[in-house]
C-alpha positions in Angstrom: -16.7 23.0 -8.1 -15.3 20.3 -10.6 -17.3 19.3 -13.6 -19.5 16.3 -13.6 -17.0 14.3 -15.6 -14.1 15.3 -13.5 -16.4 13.8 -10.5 -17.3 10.6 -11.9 -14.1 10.1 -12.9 -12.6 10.8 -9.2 -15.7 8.3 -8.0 -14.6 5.8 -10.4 -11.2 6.1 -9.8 -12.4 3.9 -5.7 -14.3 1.4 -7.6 -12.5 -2.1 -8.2 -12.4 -3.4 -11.5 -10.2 -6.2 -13.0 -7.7 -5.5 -15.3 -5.9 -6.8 -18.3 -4.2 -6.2 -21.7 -7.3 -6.4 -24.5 -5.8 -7.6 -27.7 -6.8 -7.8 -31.5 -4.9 -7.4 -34.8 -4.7 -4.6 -37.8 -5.0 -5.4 -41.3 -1.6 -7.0 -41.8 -2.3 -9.2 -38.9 -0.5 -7.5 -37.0 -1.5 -7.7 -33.3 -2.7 -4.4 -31.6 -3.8 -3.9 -28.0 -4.3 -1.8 -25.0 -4.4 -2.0 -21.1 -8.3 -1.8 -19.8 -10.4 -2.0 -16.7 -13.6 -1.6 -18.5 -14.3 -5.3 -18.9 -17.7 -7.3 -17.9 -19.8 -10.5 -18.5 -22.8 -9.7 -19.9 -24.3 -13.2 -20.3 -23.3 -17.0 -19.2 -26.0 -18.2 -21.8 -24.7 -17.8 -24.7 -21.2 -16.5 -23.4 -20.4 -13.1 -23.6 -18.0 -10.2 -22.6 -18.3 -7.0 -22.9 -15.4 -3.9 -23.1 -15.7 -0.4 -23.3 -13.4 1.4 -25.3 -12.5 4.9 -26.7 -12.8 5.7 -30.0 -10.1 7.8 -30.0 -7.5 4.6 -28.4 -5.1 3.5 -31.9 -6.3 -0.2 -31.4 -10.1 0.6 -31.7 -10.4 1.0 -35.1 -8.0 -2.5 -35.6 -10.1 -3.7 -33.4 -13.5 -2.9 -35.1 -12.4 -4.0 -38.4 -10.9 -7.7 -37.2 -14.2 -8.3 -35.4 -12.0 -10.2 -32.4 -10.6 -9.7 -29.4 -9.1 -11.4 -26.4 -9.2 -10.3 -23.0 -6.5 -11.0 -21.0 -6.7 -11.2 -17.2 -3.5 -10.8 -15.0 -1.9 -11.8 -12.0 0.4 -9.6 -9.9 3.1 -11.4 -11.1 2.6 -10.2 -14.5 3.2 -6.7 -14.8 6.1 -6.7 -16.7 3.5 -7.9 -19.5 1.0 -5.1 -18.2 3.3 -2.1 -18.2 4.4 -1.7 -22.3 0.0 -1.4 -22.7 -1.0 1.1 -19.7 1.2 3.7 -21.2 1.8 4.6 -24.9 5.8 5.2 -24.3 6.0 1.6 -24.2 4.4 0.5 -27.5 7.8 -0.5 -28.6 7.8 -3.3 -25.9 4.2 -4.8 -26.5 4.6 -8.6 -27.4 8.3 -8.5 -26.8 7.7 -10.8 -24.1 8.0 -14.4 -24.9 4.6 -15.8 -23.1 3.1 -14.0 -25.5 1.3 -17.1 -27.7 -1.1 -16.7 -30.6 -4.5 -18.5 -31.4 -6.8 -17.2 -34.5 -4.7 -14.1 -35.2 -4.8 -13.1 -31.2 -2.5 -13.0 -29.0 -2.9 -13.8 -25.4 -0.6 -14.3 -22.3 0.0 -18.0 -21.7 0.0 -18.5 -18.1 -2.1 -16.1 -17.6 -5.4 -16.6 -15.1 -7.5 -16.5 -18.1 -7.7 -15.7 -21.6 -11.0 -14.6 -23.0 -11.3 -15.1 -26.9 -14.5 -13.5 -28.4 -16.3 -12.4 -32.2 -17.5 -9.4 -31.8 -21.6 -9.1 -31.7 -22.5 -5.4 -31.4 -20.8 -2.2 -31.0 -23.1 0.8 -29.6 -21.7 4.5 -29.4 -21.9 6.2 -26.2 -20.4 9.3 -25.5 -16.3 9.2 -25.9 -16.5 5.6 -26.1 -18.5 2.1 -28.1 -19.4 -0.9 -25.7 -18.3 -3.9 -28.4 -20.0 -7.2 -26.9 -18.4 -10.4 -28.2 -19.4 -13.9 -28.4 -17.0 -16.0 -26.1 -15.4 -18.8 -28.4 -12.7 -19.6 -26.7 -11.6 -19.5 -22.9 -8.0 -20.5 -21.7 -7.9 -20.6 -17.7 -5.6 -21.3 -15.0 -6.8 -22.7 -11.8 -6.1 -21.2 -8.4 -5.1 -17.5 -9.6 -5.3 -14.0 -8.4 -6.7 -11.5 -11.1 -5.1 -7.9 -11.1 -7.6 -5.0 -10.2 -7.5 -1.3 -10.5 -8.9 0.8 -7.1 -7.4 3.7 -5.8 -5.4 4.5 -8.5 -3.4 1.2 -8.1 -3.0 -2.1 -9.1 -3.3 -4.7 -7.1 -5.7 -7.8 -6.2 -8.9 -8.6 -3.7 -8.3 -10.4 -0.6 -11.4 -12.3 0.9 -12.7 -10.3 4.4 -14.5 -12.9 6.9 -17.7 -11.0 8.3 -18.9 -11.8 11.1 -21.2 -15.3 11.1 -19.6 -16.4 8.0 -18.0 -19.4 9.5 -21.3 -20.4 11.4 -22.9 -20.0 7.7 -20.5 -21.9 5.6 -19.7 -24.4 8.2 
């Protein structure tokens, strides 16, 4: 039988999650960043987000010491952008791509569905990995867009299912 963690990775691996390119910057301003699905509100009042990332990832410490980050949410049209972040052979092509834009030191995907600019509030350790909440201080967003997900080990987005009685409901 496969370890717990092997498990709950497997379980995980069905559950749909948005996903996006989380950036920040190093010491020389340089920007850093990394592909992530482990991304959440955690309030509306004040705004916040929250990530979950590895402490073992090269951007984490970058990311620690600039106390910023912007999350970056995807369409499927996108992945070019995506690709250079999900896999480290590609480093060399990270914010080659000219709508990549900068605001405070960050960059962020123009015409992307939205662009989540945050301070970082906390950090806590847990495990392999720190849960850094941020502050939302900025929030770029484009109307009428389809966020990339991660589910069954692929990328793709949510379509809307109509159950039954909806209509009578809604209408």
């Amino acid at each position: 039988m496969k370890n717990l963690s092997d498990r709950l990775k497997g379980v995980l691996r069905f559950m749909p999650a948005p996903v996006g390119i989380v950036t920040s910057y190093d010491d020389k301003l340089r920007p850093v960043g990394l592909a992530m699905s482990a991304i959440m509100p955690v309030s509306l009042d004040p705004c916040m987000m929250a990530i979950s990332i590895n402490r073992d990832n090269t951007s984490y410490e970058h990311l620690r010491r600039s106390g910023a980050f912007c999350i970056n949410l995807l369409n499927d049209r996108m992945q070019n952008q995506f690709q250079p972040f999900a896999d480290y052979k590609g480093r060399e092509k990270r914010f080659r791509d000219p709508a990549w834009a900068a605001s405070r030191n960050l960059r962020y995907v123009e015409a992307a569905p939205a662009n989540i600019f945050c301070r970082v509030e906390s950090m806590s350790s847990h495990g392999t990995h720190d849960i850094v909440v941020g502050s939302v201080f900025e929030l770029f967003i484009a109307e009428d867009e389809k966020v990339l997900g991660w589910a069954n080990g692929s990328l793709g987005t949510m379509q809307p299912i109509e159950f039954l009685g909806t209509a009578e409901r809604t209408g």
